[in-house]
C-alpha positions as CSV (number, residue, x, y, z in Angstrom):
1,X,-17.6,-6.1,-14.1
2,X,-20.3,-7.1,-16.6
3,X,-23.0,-6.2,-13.7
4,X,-21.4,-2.9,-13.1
5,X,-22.0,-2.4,-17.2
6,X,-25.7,-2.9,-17.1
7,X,-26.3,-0.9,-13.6
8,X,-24.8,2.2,-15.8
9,X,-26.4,1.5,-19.3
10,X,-29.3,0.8,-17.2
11,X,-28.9,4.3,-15.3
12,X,-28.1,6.5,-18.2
13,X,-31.5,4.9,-19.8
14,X,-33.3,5.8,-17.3
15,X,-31.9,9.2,-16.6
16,X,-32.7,9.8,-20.5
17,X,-36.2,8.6,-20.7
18,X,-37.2,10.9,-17.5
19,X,-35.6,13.9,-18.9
20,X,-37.3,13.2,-22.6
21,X,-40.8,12.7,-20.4
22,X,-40.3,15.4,-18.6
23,X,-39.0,17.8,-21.1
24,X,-35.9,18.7,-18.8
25,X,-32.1,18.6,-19.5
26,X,-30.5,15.0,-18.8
27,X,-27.7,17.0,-16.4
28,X,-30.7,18.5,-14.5
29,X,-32.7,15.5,-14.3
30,X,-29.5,13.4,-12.8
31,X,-28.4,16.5,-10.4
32,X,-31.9,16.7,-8.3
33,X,-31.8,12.9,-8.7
34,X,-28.3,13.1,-6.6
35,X,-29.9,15.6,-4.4
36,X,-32.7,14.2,-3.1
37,X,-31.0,11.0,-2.5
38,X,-28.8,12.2,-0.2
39,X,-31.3,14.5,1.6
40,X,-33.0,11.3,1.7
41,X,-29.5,9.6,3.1
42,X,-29.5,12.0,5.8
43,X,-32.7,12.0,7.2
44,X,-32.8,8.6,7.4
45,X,-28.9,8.2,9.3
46,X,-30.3,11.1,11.6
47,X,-33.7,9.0,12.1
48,X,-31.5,6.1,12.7
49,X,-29.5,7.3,14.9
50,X,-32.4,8.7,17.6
51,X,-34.3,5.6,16.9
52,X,-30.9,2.9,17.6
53,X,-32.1,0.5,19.6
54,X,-29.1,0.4,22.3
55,X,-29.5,4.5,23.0
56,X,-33.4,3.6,23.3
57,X,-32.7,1.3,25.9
58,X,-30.4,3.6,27.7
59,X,-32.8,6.0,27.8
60,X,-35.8,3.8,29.3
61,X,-33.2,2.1,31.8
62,X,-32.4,6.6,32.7
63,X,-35.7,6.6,33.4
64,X,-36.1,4.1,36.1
65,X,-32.7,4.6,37.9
């Protein structure tokens, strides 16, 4: 519980500090943070899905057969 504490003090620091630097609304700042991690979270699942190693292998074994 403590951890979970200092992940969000930690978080809400952060979030602060980049919106003073970059002169931008803390909401703002947190919102495109949100954004691009999970524009970032689906790229990689779809990446990591064509890349699994088991439908590789199915696909060089269709090759061959």
């Amino acid at each position: 519980m403590l951890m979970l504490s200092l992940v969000r003090i930690l978080h809400n620091l952060v979030v602060w500090a980049l919106a003073r630097f970059l002169n931008m609304p803390e909401t703002l700042v947190h919102d495109t943070g949100v954004f691009v991690f999970v524009q970032v979270q689906t790229f990689e699942n779809r990446i990591g899905r064509a890349l699994c190693p088991k439908q590789l292998w199915r696909q060089f074994r269709s090759w061959f057969h």
